[in-house]
VOTIZA-157739 format. One record per residue (C-alpha): residue in three letters; x, y, z. Coordinates in nm, 2 decimals. Layout:
   bake     east    north       up
    ALA        X        Y        Z
...
# end
This chain:
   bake     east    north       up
    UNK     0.33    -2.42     1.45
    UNK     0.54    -2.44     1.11
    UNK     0.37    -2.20     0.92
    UNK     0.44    -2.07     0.53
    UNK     0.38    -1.77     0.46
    UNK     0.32    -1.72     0.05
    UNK     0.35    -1.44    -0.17
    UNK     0.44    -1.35    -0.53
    UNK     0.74    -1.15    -0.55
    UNK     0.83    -0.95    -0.87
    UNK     1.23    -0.97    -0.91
    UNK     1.46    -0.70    -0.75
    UNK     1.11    -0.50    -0.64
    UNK     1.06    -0.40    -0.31
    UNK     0.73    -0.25    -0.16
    UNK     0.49    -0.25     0.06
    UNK     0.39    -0.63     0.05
    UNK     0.75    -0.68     0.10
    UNK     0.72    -0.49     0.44
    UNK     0.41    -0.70     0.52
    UNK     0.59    -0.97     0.41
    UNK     0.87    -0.90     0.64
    UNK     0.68    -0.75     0.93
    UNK     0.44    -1.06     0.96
    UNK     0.72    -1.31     0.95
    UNK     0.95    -1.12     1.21
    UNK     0.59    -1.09     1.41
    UNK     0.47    -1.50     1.40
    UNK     0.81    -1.62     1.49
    UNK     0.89    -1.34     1.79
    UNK     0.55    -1.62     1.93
    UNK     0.81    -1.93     1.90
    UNK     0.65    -2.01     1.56
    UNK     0.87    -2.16     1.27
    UNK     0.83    -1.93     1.00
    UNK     0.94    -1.96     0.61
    UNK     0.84    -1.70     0.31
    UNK     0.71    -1.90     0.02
    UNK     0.82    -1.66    -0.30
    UNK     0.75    -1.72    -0.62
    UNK     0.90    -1.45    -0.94
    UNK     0.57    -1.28    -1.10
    UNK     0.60    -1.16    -1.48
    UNK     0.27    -0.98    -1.60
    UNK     0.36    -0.97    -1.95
    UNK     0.23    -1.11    -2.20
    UNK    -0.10    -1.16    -2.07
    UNK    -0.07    -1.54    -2.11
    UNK     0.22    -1.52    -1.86
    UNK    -0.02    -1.40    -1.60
    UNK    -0.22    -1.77    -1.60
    UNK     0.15    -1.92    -1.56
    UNK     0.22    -1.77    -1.30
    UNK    -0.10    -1.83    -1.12
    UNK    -0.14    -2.22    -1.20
    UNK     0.27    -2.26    -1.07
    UNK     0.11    -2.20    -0.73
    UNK    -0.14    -2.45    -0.80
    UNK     0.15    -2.71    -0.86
    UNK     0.33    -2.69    -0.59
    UNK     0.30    -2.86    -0.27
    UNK     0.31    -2.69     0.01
    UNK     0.16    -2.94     0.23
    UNK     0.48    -3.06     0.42
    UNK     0.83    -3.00     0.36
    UNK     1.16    -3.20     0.45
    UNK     0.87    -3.48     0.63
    UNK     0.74    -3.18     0.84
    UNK     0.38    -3.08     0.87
    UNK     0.32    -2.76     0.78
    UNK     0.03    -2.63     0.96
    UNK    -0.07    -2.33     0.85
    UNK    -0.05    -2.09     0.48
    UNK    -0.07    -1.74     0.51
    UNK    -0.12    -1.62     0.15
    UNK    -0.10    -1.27     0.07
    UNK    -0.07    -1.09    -0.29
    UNK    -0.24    -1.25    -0.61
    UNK    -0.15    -1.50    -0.74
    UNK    -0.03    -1.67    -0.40
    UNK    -0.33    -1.77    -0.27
    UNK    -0.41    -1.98    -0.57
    UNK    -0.24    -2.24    -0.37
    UNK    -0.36    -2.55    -0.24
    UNK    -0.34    -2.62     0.13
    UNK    -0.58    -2.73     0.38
    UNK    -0.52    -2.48     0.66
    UNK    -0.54    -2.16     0.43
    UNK    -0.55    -1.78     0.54
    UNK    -0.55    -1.53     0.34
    UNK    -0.42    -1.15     0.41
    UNK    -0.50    -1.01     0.09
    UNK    -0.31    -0.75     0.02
    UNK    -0.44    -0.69    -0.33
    UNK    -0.63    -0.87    -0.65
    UNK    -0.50    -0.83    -1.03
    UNK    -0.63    -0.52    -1.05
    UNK    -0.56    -0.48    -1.43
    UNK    -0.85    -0.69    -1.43
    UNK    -1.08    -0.56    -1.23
    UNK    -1.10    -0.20    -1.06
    UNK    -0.87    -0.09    -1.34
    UNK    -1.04    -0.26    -1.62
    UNK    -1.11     0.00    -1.91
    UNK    -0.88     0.30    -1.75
    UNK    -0.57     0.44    -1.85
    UNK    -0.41     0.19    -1.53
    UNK    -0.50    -0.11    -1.70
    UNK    -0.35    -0.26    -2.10
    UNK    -0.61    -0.51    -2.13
    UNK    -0.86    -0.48    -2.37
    UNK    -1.16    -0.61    -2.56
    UNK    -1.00    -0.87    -2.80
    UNK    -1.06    -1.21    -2.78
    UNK    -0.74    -1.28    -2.62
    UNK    -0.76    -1.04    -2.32
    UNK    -1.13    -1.14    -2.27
    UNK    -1.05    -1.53    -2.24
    UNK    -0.76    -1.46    -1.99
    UNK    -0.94    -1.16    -1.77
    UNK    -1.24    -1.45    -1.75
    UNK    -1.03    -1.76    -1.64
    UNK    -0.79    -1.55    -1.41
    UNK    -1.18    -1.38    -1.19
    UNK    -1.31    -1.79    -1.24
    UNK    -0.93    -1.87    -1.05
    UNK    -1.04    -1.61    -0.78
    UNK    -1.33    -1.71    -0.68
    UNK    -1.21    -2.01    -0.70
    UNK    -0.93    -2.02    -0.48
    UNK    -1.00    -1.73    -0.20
    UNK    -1.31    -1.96    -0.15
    UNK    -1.11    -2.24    -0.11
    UNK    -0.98    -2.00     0.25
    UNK    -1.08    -2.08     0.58
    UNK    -1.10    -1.72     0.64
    UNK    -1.02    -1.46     0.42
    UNK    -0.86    -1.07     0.58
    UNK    -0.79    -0.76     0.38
    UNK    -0.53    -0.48     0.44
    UNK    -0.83    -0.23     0.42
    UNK    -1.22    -0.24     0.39
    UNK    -1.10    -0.08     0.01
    UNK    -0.97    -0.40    -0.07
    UNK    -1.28    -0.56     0.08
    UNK    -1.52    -0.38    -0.12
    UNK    -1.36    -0.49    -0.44
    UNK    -1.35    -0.81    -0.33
    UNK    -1.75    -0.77    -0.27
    UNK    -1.76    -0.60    -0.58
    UNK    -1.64    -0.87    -0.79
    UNK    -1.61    -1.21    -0.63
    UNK    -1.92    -1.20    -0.42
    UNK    -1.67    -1.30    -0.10
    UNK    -1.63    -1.14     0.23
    UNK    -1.35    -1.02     0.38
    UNK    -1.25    -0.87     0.75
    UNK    -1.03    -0.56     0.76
    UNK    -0.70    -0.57     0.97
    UNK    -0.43    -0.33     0.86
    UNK    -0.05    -0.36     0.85
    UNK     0.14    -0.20     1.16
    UNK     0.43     0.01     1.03
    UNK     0.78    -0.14     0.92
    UNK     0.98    -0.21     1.19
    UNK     1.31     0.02     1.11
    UNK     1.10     0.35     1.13
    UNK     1.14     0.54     1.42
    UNK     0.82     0.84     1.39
    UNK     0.84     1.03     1.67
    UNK     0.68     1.42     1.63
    UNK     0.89     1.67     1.61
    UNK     0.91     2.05     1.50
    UNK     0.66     2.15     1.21
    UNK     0.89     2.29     0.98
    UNK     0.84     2.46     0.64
    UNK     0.85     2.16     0.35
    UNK     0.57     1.94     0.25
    UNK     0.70     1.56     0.24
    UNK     0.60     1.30    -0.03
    UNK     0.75     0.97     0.08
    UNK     0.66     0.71    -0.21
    UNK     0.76     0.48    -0.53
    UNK     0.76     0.73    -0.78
    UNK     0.50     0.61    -1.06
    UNK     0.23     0.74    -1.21
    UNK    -0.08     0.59    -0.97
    UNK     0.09     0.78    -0.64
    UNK     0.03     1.09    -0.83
    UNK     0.32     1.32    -0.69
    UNK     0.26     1.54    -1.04
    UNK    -0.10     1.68    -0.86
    UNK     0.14     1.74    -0.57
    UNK     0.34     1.96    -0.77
    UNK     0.07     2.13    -0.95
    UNK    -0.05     2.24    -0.61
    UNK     0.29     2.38    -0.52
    UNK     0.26     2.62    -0.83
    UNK    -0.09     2.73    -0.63
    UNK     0.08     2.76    -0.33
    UNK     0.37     3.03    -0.37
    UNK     0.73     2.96    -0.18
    UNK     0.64     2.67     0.01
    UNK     0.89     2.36    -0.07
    UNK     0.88     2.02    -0.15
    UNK     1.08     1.68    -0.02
    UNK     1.01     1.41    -0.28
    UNK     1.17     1.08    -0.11
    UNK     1.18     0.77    -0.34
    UNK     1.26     0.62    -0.64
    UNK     1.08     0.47    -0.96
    UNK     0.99     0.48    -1.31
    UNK     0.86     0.84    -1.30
    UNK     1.21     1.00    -1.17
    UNK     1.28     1.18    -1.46
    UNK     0.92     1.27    -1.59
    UNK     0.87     1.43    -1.20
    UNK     1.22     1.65    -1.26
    UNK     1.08     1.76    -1.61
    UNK     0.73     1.83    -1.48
    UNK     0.89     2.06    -1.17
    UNK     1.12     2.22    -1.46
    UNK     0.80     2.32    -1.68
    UNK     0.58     2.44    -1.33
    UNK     0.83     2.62    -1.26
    UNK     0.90     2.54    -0.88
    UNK     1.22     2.32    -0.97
    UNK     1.42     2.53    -0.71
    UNK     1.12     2.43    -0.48
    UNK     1.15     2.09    -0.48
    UNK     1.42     1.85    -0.35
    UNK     1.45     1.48    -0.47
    UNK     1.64     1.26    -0.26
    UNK     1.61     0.94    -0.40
    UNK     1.69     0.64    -0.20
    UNK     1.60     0.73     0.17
    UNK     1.69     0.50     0.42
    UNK     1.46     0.47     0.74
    UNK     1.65     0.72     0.99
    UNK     1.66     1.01     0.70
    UNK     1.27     0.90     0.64
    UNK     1.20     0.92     1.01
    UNK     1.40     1.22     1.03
    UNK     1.21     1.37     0.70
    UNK     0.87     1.27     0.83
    UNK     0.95     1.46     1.22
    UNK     1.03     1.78     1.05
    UNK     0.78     1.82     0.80
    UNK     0.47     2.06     0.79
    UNK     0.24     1.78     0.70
    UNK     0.26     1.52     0.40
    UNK     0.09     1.50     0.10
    UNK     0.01     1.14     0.00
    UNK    -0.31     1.08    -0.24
    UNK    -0.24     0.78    -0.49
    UNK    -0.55     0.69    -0.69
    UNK    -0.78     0.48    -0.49
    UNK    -0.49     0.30    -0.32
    UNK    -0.52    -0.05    -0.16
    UNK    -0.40     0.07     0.22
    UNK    -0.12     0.32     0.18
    UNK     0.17     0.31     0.44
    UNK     0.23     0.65     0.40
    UNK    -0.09     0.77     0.57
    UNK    -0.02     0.59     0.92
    UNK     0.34     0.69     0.87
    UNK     0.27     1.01     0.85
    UNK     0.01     1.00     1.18
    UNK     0.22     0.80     1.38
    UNK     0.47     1.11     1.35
    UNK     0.20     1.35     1.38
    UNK     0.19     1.49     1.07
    UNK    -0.14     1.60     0.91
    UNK    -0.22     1.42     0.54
    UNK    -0.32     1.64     0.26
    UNK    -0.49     1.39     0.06
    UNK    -0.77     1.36    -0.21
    UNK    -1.11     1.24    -0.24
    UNK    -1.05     0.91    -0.45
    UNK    -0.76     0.86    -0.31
    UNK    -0.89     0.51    -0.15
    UNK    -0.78     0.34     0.15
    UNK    -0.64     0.64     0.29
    UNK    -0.97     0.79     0.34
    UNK    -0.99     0.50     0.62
    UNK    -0.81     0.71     0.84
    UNK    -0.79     1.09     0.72
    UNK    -1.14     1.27     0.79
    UNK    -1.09     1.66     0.66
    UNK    -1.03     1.82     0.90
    UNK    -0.97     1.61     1.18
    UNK    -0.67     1.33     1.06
    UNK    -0.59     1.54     0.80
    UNK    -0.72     1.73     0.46
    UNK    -0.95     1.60     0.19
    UNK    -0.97     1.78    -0.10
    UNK    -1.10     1.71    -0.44
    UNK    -0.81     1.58    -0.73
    UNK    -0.74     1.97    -0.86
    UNK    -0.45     2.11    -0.83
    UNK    -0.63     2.44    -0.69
    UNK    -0.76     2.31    -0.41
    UNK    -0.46     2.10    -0.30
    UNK    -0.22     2.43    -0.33
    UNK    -0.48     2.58    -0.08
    UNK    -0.45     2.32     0.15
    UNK    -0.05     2.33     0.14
    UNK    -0.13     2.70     0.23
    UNK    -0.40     2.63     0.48
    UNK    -0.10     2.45     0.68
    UNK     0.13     2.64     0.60
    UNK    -0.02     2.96     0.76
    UNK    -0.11     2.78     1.07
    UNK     0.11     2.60     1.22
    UNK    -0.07     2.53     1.54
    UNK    -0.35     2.36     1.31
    UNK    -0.12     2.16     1.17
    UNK    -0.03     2.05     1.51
    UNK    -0.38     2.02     1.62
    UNK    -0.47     1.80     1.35
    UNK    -0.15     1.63     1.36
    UNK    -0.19     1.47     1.68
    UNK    -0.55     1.39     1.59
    UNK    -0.39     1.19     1.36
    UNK    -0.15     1.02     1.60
    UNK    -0.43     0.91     1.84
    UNK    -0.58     0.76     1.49
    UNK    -0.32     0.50     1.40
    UNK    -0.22     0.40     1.80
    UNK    -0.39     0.05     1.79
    UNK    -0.24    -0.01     1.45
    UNK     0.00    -0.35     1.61
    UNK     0.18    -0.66     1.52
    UNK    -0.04    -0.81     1.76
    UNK    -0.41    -0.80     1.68
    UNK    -0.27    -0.91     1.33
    UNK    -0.13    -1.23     1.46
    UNK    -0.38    -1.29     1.70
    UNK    -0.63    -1.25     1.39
    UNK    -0.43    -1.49     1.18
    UNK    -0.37    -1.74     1.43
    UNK    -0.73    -1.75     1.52
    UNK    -0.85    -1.91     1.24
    UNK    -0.60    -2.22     1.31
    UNK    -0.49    -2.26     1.63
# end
């Protein structure tokens, strides 16, 4: 089949819907099927601009291109499935959450007046709107599929992203750092990481990634006092990550009520057990206390005892670790394109 896969792409940003993105195309065409990424630039702000960028998917025409058919559109990340096509799947990765889930929080800069309230209404009436328009509508997690619920009144089927294909997780030694492997901005929360690491005395932290919160994460470790505890090595590419994730202890990874989270099945498919929180979201799809990992509630006391908890014991972090492993084996590139395919072959 030709088939187009579509997704909004925010300039010079690269995530994890850019490693679905990638992973799904690199997937479809190792099956013999002819494959192009449909991208358009998203802007957020102003608010207006958000409608903009929705109704240019609407425009386009995505039907056929250069006189071929094309017989099937993936869409992916808001707004991209706003467009029209007659064969439509979506993989939703994630909504406008400004809009929704965020709505009247600290994550969220829309508000009550007039304005915001006339453009929060027509973008949910677009939703519904469009994802109906689907012959069959997937999420990355049953998260996303309970907002979707939530808000829209739509159903959607769980099937989660396999891991990006240049990692190479295999276990190795548990060694004597907890690992945070993320875009550093405020919603992954690495700042709670660090308040448990005041709890939780000598223990070290690797803080892979890059983002927005750079600096406010090296002040924060400066005022904790643990700044000699914690290493930042910005850009990591995938050998140092897969390196990084083999040696670790276990990984602490517990964004606010995260869409799907990468870092969890990275983390289990190199046996490494997840200290993560109670609201943390999608993660809690695979980490059960105990088990796949450690839940604990968002306070920086009870996270610090968990980093000690594994700490102490290495052969728990083992056991759990390879709990965790067996948890995220049938994670493949294969039950996603079977799923996707099944709708239009």
């Amino acid at each position: 089949m030709h088939i187009a896969i579509c997704t909004a792409q925010v300039p010079f940003v690269y995530g994890g819907n850019e490693v679905l993105v990638d992973g799904l195309r690199d997937a479809l065409t190792a099956r013999g099927h002819k494959v192009a990424v449909v991208a358009l630039p998203y802007k957020w702000y102003p608010h207006s601009q958000i409608v903009s960028s929705a109704l240019a998917w609407r425009l386009i025409d995505i039907s056929e291109a250069d006189g071929q058919k094309i017989d099937l559109a993936i869409c992916t990340k808001w707004p991209s499935y706003v467009v029209r096509h007659p064969n439509k799947v979506v993989w939703l990765v994630h909504q406008f959450r400004q809009i929704y889930d965020w709505f009247g929080t600290p994550m969220s800069d829309f508000t009550g007046t007039p304005d915001d309230v006339r453009v929060r209404r027509t973008l949910m009436e677009m939703d519904k709107r469009a994802l109906a328009e689907s012959k069959r509508i997937f999420t990355i997690s049953r998260n996303v599929a309970s907002r979707l619920k939530r808000f829209n009144g739509l159903e959607g089927t769980p099937l989660y992203p396999p891991l990006r294909a240049g990692l190479r997780l295999e276990p190795g030694p548990y060694g004597d750092y907890i690992l945070s492997v993320n875009r550093l901005d405020a919603a992954k929360r690495i700042g709670l990481l660090f308040e448990g690491l005041a709890n939780a005395p000598g223990v070290r932290a690797v803080i892979a990634g890059t983002g927005p919160e750079a600096a406010n994460l090296k002040r924060k470790a400066g005022e904790l006092g643990i700044a000699d505890r914690v290493e930042f090595t910005g850009f990591a590419s995938d050998e140092d990550v897969s390196r990084l994730y083999a040696n670790a202890r276990a990984v602490y990874y517990a964004p606010i009520d995260e869409d799907y989270g990468y870092g969890t099945i990275e983390s289990m498919a190199a046996a490494r057990p997840v200290i993560t929180t109670t609201d943390a979201g999608g993660v809690l799809e695979f980490v059960d206390d105990g088990q796949t990992g450690l839940v604990t509630p968002p306070d920086a006391k009870a996270i610090g005892a968990s980093i000690m908890r594994l700490m102490n014991d290495p052969q728990e972090a083992e056991r759990i670790g390879s709990a965790g492993k067996a948890r995220v084996a049938g994670i493949g590139w294969d039950v996603v394109v079977d799923a996707l395919l099944g709708e239009a072959m």
